[in-house]
LUMZA-162281 format. One record per residue (C-alpha): residue in one letter; residue number from 1; x, y, z. Coordinates in steps of 0.001 Angstrom, whole numbers. Layout:
# residues N
+---------+-----+---------+---------+---------+
| residuo | num |      c1 |      c2 |      c3 |
+---------+-----+---------+---------+---------+
|       A | NUM |       X |       Y |       Z |
...
+---------+-----+---------+---------+---------+
This chain:
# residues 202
+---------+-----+---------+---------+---------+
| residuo | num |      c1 |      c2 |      c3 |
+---------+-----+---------+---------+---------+
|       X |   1 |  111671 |  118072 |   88656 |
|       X |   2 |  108049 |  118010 |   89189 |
|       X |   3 |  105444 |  120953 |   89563 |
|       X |   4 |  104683 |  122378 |   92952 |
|       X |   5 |  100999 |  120900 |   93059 |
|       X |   6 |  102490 |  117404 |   91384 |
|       X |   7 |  104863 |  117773 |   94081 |
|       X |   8 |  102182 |  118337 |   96659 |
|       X |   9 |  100397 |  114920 |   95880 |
|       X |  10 |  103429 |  112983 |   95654 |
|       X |  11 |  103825 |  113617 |   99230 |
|       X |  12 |  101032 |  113806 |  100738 |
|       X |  13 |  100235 |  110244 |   98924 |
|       X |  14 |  103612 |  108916 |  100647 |
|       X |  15 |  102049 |  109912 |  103569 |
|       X |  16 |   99942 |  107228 |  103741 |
|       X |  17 |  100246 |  103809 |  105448 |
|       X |  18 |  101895 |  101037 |  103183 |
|       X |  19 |  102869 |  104024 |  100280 |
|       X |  20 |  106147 |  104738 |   99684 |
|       X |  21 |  108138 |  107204 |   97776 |
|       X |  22 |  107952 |  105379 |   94600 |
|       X |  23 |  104084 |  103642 |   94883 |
|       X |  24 |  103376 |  107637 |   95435 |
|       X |  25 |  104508 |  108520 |   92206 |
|       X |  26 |  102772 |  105916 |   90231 |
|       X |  27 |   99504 |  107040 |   92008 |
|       X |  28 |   99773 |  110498 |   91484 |
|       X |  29 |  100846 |  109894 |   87512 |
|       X |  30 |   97952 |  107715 |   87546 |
|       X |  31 |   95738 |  110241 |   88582 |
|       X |  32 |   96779 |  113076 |   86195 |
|       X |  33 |   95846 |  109969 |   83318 |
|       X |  34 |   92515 |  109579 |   84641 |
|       X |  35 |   89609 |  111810 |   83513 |
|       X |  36 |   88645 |  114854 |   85692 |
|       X |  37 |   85337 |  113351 |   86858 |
|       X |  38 |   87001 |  110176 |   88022 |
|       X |  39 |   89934 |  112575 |   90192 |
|       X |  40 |   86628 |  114260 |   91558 |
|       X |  41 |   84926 |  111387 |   92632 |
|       X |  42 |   87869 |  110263 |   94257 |
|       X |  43 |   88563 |  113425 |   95670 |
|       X |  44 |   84462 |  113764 |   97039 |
|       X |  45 |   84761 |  110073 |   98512 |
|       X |  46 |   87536 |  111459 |  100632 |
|       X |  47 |   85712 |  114112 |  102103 |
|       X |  48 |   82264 |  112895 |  102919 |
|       X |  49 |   84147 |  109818 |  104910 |
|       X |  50 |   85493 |  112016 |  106707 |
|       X |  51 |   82385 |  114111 |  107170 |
|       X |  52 |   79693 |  111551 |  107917 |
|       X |  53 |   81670 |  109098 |  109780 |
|       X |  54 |   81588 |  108671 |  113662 |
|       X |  55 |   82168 |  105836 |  116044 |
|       X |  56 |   78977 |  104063 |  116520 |
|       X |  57 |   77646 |  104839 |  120179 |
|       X |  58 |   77506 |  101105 |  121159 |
|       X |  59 |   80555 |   99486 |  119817 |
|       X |  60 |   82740 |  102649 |  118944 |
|       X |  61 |   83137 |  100490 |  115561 |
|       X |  62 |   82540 |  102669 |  112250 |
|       X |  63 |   79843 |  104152 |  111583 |
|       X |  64 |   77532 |  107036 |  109632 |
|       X |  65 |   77150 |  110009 |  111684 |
|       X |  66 |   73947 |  109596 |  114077 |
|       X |  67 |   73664 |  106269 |  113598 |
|       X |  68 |   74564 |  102621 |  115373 |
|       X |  69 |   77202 |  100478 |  112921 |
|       X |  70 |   75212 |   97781 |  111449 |
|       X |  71 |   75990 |   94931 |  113936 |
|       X |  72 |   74787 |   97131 |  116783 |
|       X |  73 |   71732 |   97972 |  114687 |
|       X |  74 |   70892 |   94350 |  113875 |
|       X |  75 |   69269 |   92684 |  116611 |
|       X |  76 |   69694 |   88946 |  115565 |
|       X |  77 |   72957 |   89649 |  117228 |
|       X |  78 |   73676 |   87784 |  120344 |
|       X |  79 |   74376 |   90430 |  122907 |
|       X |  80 |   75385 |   88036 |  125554 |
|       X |  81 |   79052 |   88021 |  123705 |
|       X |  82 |   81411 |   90470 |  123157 |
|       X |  83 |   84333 |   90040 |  121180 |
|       X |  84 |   87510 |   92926 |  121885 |
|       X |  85 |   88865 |   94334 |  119465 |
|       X |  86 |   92183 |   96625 |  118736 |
|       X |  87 |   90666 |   98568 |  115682 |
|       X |  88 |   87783 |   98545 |  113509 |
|       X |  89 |   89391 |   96502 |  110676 |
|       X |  90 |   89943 |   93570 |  113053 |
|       X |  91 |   85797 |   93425 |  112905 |
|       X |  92 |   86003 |   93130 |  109507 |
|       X |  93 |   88252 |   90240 |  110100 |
|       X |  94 |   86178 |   88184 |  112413 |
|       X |  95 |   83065 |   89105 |  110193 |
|       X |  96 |   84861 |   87007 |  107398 |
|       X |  97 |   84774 |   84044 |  109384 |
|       X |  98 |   81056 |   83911 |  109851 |
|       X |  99 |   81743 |   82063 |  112620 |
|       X | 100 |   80994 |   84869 |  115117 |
|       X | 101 |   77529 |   86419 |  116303 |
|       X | 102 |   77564 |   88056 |  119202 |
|       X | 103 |   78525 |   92176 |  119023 |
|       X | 104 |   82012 |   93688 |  119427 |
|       X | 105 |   84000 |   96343 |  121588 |
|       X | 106 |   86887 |   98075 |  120053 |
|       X | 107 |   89616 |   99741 |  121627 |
|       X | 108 |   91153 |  101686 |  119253 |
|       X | 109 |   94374 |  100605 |  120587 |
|       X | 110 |   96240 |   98471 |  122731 |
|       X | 111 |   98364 |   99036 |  125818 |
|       X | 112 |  102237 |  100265 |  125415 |
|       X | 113 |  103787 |  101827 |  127995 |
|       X | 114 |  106851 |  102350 |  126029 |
|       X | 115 |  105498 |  104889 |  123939 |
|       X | 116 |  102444 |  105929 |  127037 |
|       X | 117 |   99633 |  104082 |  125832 |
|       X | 118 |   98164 |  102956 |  129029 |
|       X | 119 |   94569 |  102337 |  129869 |
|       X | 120 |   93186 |  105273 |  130088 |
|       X | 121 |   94085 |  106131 |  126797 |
|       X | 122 |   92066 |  102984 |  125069 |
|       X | 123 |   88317 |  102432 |  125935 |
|       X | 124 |   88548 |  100291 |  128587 |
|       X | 125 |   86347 |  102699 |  130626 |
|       X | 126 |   83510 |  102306 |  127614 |
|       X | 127 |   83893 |   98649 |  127844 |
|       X | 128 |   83616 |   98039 |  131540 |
|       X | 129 |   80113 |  100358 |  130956 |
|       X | 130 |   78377 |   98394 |  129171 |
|       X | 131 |   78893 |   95130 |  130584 |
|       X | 132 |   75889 |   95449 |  132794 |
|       X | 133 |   73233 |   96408 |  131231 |
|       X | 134 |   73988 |   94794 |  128388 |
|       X | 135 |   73683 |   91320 |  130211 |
|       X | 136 |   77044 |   90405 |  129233 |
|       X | 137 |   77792 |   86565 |  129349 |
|       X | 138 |   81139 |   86327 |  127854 |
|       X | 139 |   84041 |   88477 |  126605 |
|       X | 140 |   86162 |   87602 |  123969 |
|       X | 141 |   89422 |   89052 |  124096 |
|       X | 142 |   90637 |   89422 |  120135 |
|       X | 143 |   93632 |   91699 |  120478 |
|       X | 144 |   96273 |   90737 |  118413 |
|       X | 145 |   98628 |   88169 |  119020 |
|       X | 146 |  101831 |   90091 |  119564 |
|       X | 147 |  103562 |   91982 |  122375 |
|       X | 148 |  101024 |   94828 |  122945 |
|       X | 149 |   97697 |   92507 |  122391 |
|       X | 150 |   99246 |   90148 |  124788 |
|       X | 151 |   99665 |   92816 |  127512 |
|       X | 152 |   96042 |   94207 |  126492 |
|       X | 153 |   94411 |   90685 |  127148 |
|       X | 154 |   96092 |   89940 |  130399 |
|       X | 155 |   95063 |   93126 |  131896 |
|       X | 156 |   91579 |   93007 |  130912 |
|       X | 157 |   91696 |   89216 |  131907 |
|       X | 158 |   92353 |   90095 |  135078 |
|       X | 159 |   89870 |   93396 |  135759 |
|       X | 160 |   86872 |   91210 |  134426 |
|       X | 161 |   87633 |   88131 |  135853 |
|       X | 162 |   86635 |   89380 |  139390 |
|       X | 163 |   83115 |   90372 |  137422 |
|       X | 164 |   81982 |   86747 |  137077 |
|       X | 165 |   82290 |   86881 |  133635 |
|       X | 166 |   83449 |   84405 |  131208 |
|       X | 167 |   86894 |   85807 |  129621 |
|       X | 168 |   88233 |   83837 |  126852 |
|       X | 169 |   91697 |   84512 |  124756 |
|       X | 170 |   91536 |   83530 |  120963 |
|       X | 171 |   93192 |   80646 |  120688 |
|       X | 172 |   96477 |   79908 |  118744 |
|       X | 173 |   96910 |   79466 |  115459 |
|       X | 174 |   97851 |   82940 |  114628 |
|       X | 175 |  101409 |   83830 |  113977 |
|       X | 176 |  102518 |   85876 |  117188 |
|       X | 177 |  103392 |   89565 |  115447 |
|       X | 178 |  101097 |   89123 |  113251 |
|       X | 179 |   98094 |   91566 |  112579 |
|       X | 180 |   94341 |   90119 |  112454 |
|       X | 181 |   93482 |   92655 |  109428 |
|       X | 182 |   95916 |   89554 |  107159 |
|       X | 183 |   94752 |   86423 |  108764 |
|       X | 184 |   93100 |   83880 |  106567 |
|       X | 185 |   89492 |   83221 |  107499 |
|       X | 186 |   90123 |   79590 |  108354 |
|       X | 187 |   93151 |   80001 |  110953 |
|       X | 188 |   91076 |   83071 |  112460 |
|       X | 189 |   88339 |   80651 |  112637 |
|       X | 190 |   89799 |   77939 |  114325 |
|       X | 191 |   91398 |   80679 |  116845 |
|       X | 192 |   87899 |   81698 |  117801 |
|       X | 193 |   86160 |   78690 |  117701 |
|       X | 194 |   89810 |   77468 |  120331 |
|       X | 195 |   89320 |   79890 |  122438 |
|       X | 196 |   90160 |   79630 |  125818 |
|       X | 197 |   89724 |   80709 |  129454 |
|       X | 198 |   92133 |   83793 |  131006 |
|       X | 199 |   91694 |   83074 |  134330 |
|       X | 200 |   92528 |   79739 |  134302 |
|       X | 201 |   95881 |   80377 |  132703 |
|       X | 202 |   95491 |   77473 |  130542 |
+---------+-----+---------+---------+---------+
């Protein structure tokens, strides 16, 4: 039905998160509509994000190779706060509030033993690091509010409550199994700004 390189793209378009069989095949006929240069570009933007991008050294956010993300580089950030993240997009999330300025952690997961995520295999040993000589005040724990993001908070609630460290749990107002990449900047808002203390168990 289709040629083998059509073929090709159609699947490794489905491939992607969100894409399925059918939103693949409108991308890739899309594509073979669109002029050469404009495949190119496409095709060039793919490759040098994937060539120049690191994890920033700090944060372990995004970032270009050699180089701190930009709220690690810009010191009007209060570094007294640290806000825990699962993944890089949940920055991006909190950033739309503008109701945040202290600097972020991300974990590039969260903890499921059902399928041997535990914490060795998410940067808790990055976070615990920097806690020191970064003067850290207070830590923000921002994982999401489902299942895995609960477990995530209550164990770092409890190794960093021993530290003397204020550890605060976004409040509600965030559908539990829901994702902070689709929350509305007002309800993720009002969940930071309702924060509350994890030792207490309030």
């Amino acid at each position: 039905m289709y040629t083998g390189s059509l073929r090709r793209l159609i699947d490794e378009l489905g491939r992607l998160p969100g894409i399925g069989q059918k939103s693949a095949q409108r991308i890739a006929f899309h594509l073979l509509k669109v002029p050469t240069e404009d495949a190119r570009r496409l095709a060039e933007a793919i490759i040098e994000v994937k060539e120049r991008t690191a994890l920033c050294a700090i944060c372990l956010n995004v970032a270009d190779t050699g180089e701190l993300c930009p709220i690690c580089a810009d010191d009007r950030r209060d570094t007294s706060v640290l806000c825990v993240v699962e993944d890089p997009r949940d920055i991006v999330a909190v950033e739309r509030t503008s109701r945040f300025s202290g600097r972020y952690h991300v974990l590039h997961g969260a903890l499921n033993p059902l399928e041997g995520v535990g914490p060795e295999q998410i940067r808790v040993t990055e976070l615990l690091r920097r806690l020191e000589p970064e003067r850290v005040q207070e830590v923000i724990l921002c994982t999401n509010p489902n299942l895995e993001g609960e477990a995530t908070a209550l164990y770092l609630g409890r190794l960093l409550a021993p530290l003397g460290l204020t550890v605060t749990r976004i409040a509600s107002g965030l559908p539990v199994g829901g994702d902070l990449e689709y929350a509305d900047e007002l309800t993720l808002g009002r969940a930071l700004e309702g924060r509350r203390n994890v030792a207490d168990g309030s």
